[in-house]
FITORLO-857770 format. One record per residue (C-alpha): x, y, z. Coordinates in steps of 0.25 Angstrom, whole numbers, plus 5000, padded with zeros to 4 digits. Layout:
N
XYZ ...
! end
This chain:
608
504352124991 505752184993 506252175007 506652325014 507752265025 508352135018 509352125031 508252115041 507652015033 509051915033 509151955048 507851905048 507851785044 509151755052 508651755064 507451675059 508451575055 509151575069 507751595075 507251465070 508851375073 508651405088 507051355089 507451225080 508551225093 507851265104 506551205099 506851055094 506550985105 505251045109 505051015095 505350865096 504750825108 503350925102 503450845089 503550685096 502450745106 501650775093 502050655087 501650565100 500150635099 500050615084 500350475086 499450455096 498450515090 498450445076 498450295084 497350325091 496650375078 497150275070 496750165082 495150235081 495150225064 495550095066 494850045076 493550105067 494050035053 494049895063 492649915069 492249975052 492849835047 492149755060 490849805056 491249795040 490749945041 491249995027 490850125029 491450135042 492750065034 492850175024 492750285033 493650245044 494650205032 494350345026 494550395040 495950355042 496450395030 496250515034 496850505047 498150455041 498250545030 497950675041 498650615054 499650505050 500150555035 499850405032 499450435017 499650275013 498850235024 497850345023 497950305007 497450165011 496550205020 495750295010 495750195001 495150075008 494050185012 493650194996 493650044996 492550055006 491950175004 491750094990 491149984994 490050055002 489850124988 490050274993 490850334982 490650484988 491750435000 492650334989 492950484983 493050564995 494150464999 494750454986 494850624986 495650595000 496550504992 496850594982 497150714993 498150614999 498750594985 498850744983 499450764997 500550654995 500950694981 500250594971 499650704961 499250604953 498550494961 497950624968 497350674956 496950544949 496150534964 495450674963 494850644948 494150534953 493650614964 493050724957 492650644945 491650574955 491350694962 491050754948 490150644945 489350654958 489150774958 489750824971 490350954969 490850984983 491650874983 492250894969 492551044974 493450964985 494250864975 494351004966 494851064976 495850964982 496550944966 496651094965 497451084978 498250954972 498551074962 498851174968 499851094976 500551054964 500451214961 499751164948 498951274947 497951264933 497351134939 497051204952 496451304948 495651214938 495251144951 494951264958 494051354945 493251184944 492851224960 492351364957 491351284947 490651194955 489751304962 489951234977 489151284988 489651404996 489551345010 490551255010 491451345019 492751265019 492851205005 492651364999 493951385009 494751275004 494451304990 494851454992 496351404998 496451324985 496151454977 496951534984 498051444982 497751434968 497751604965 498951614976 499751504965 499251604952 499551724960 498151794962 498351854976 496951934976 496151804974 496851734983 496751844993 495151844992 494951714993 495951715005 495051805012 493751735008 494451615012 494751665026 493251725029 492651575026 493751515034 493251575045 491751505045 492651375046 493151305058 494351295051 495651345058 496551305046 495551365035 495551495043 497251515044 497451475030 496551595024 497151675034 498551625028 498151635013 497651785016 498951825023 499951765012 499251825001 499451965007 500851935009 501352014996 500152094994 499952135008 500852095019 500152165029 498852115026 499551975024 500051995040 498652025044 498251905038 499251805042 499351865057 497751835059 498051715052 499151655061 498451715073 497251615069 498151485068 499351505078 498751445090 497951315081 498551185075 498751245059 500051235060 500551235045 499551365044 500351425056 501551405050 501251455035 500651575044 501951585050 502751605038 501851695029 501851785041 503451795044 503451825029 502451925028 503051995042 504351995034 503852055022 503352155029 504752175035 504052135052 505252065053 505052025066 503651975067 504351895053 505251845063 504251795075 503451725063 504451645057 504951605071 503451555072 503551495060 504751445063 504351375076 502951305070 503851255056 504951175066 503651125073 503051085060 504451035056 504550955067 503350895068 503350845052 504750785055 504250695064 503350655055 504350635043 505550585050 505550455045 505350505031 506750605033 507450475038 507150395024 507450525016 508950515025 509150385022 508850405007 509650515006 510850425016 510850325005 510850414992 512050474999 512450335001 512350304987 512950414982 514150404988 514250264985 514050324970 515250434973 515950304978 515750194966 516150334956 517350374964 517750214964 517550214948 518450344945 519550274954 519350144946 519350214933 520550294937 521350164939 520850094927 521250204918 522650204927 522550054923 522450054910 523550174906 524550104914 524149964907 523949994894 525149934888 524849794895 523149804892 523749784877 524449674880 523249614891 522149644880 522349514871 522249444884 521149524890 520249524880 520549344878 520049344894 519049434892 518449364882 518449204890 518049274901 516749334893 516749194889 516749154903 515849244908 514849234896 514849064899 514549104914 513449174912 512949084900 512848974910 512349054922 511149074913 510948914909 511048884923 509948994926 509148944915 509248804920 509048844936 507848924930 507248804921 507348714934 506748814942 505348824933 505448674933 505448664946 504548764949 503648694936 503748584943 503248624957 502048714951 501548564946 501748494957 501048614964 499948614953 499748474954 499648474970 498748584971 497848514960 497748394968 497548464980 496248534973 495948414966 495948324981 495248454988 494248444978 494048274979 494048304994 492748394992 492048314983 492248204993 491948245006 490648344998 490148234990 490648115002 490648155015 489748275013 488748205007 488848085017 488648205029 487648265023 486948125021 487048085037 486648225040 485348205032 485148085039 485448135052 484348245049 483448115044 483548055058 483248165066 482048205058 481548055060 481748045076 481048085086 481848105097 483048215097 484248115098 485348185107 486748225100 485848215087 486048365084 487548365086 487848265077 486948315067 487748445070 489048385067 488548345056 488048465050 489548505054 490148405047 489248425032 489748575034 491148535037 491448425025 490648555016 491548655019 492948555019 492548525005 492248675001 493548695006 494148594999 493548624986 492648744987 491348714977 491148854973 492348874967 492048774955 490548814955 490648964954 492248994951 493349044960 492749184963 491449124970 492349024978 493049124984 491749214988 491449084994 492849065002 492449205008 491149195011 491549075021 492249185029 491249275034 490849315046 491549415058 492749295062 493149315047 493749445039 493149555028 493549465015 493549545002 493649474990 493549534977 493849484964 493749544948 493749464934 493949324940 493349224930 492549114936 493248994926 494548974931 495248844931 494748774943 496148734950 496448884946 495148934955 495548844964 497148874967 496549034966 495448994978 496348924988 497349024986 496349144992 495649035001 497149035007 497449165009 496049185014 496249105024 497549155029 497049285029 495849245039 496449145047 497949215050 497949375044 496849385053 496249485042 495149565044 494949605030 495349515018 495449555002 495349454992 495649514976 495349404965 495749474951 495949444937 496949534930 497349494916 497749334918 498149354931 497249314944 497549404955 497249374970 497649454981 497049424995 497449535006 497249525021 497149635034 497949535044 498949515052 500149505039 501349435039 502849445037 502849395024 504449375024 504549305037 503049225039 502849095036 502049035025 500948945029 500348825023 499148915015 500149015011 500948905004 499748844997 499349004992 500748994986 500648864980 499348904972 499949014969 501048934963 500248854956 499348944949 500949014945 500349144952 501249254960 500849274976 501349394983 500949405000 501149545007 500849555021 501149655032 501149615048 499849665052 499449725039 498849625032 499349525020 499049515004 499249414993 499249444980 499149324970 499349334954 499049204948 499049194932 497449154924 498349054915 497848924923 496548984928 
! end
């Protein structure tokens, strides 16, 4: 549209721009002490919901609700993906809600999660793991059959498309919603679905479409308690006007931004704002052009304001980046600037030398040549003495690995003797008074006082030898292989006094060279133990894998952690590292304070 009155427009737009200096003026510390008041209440609000969702998963775990688990897991991902803009933690939250919305079997939930997965993918960027996420999504709700829910995973790919402005795809996505035939009285998804098309025939320029559903849009936005849905087809009405019709367009937008100035929509009010000072300007209103963008104006440095709050610590990182590239490129202009001067003087060098650099060159070339000599001795030694230094290290460290290997052996070998003996000894000799203990009580008459006590002491002192020499050498592993030992190491730890223990194992083979299971048993046995008795975990994961010809363990813990460069190592940390040694494996610990603590062990199948 060609403008009548091109220097009313400059003048315009200059006291626009001086408009807005003196508010940013007048204006900024209202602003300020409006944003930390917003800020303060934000704040309060998200550890008080954060303090109740946690409060919920504790009580879910308590109880070993699983259900209740999942959806409180699933509940605050959602609350710190929509209040918080946490994505990592809202990213581990959702995902722990599929780990237990799988083992209570309900796969309708492990996919509604995983389409809020890929939405948090799309939202941050990550085409790829967004769309990888919704094809698993609408296969399975291909095979089941549920064609609402596939609308709504259509639905959300055609807006991953038409945010990327990939406009064949969407409108792929779009034509495969027109063919499942849904239901006419879902009110809202009928309104979402007609936004996403008239963005799709507002991108490919079909203004009339667009137009009509803008209007059908509005009139069943208006059956739903929707403030938002009811702005926005207000909005999409007025916009499309703008070229056709910008009187029609005015009327729009001006019922539109009568609806939402006075609620909480304020992105809507502020797009409102803008299409509006546009539209006036078109149709040469320059001052009513001039009172909206003021407005505008006013509600973009709120919004502004408000965000940078939010992202001043990300502008100080982006400072500091670009301080140090500046840094660094001076340092660059530096070094260059230093070699032209030393080039300079070289090439001074070498024109006011020449005549002596012929004389010098026999001699140069005679010193030259020893000192490569030299040098080429030097470093042929250096590399003997590093071979040698080398060659005593792995002798040294052979060495120690036997002595280790051979300690450890006769360790196993003694715990194993000590069993036998007190099972097959003293056991057997406890067991023989307790018979006979039971013998003279059946023969008397008379209830002798004290009698039960020591029979009870007894009792204790048969179950006491037993579980020493389980401890010392436990039975199972040798009758039934290392896997079954360890179910039977967890199952002595049951009850409410003890954690939730997960242990879960794939492709372990049952005959394993006995000193191997055995190193493999105490080394879990170990870290068990440290995890219940000082992590103070509530929940503990143990992973037994075989990948190639390499055993994998890796033990992980919800307790109290430890400063892993500062804490010092206690007497079962040092034999876990010892059996690591021995078997030749690789042990790697990472522990936050309050977070928890996990070992991964990679031990190699050669010996086993």
């Amino acid at each position: 549209m060609e403008r009548k009155c091109p220097h009313k427009d400059e003048g315009f737009f200059l006291i626009h721009r001086i408009h807005i200096l003196q508010q940013m003026y007048n204006k900024r510390y209202i602003f300020s002490f409006y944003i930390l008041f917003l800020s303060l209440s934000a704040n309060v609000f998200s550890q008080v919901s954060s303090k109740s969702l946690e409060d919920r998963l504790n009580q879910a775990r308590e109880k070993k609700d699983f259900l209740e688990l999942a959806e409180t897991y699933l509940a605050i991902g959602d609350f710190e993906e929509e209040n918080n803009r946490n994505y990592e933690k809202a990213f581990e939250s959702y995902t722990r809600s599929i780990e237990y919305f799988n083992l209570i079997q309900d796969s309708n939930k492990v996919f509604l999660v995983k389409q809020k997965l890929a939405n948090q993918f799309r939202l941050t960027g990550q085409l790829k793991e967004s769309l990888d996420n919704y094809k698993e999504v609408i296969d399975f709700f291909k095979k089941t059959n549920q064609k609402q829910k596939l609308a709504n995973a259509y639905l959300d790919v055609a807006k991953l498309y038409g945010d990327n402005n990939d406009l064949e795809p969407q409108g792929r996505y779009l034509e495969s919603i027109e063919k499942l035939d849904l239901p006419e009285n879902d009110t809202l998804f009928k309104v979402m679905f007609n936004f996403e098309k008239i963005r799709y025939y507002q991108s490919i320029s079909e203004s009339s479409i667009a137009g009509k559903l803008s209007q059908e849009t509005l009139d069943l936005s208006q059956n739903l308690d929707s403030d938002f849905l009811i702005g926005k087809a207000y909005f999409y009405l007025g916009s499309l006007n703008t070229f056709k019709d910008p009187t029609a367009s005015l009327e729009y937008l001006n019922q539109g931004y009568e609806y939402v100035k006075n609620r909480s929509l304020e992105p809507l009010k502020l797009s409102f704002l803008k299409e509006l000072s546009e539209t006036n300007l078109k149709k040469n209103n320059y001052k009513e052009a001039f009172e909206f963008s003021k407005l505008y104006s006013e509600l973009n440095d709120s919004i502004l304001n408000r965000e940078r709050v939010v992202s001043i610590n990300n502008l100080t990182v982006k400072y500091e980046t670009r301080q140090k590239n500046r840094d660094i490129k001076l340092l660059e202009q530096q070094t260059e600037l230093a070699q032209n001067i030393n080039a300079q003087q070289r090439r001074a060098l070498y024109v006011l030398g020449g005549g002596l650099a012929l004389l010098a060159l026999g001699i140069y070339f005679i010193i030259k040549f020893f000192r490569q000599k030299i040098k080429a001795t030097r470093i042929i030694n250096m590399q003997r003495d590093k071979l040698d230094k080398q060659k005593i290290k792995d002798l040294e460290n052979d060495v120690k690995i036997s002595s280790m290997q051979s300690v450890i052996e006769g360790q196993e070998l003694e715990r194993k003797r000590i069993a036998q003996d007190l099972h097959d000894s003293l056991g057997g000799l406890l067991s023989a008074i307790k018979l006979q203990f039971e013998k003279v009580r059946s023969d008397s008459e008379f209830k002798i006082e004290g009698f039960d006590n020591a029979q009870g002491l007894l009792d204790t002192a048969v179950d006491e030898v037993r579980s020493i020499s389980r401890n010392l050498q436990p039975s199972s592993l040798n009758d039934m292989g290392l896997v079954a030992a360890i179910n039977d190491l967890i199952n002595r730890y049951t009850g409410g006094a003890y954690p939730d223990i997960d242990f879960q194992t794939y492709n372990i083979p049952r005959n394993l060279d006995d000193m191997f299971a055995t190193s493999i048993y105490r080394i879990i046995q170990e870290l068990l133990n440290n995890a219940i008795k000082y992590a103070k975990a509530s929940e503990i994961l143990i992973q037994l894998n075989k990948e190639d010809d390499e055993l994998i363990i890796s033990v992980e813990d919800d307790g109290i952690g430890f400063n892993t460069m500062s804490f010092e190592k206690g007497m079962g940390l040092e034999n876990v590292q010892s059996r690591v040694k021995y078997l030749k494996g690789d042990l790697q610990i990472d522990s936050q304070e309050n977070v928890g603590t996990s070992y991964l062990i990679h031990v190699k199948m050669d010996n086993a």
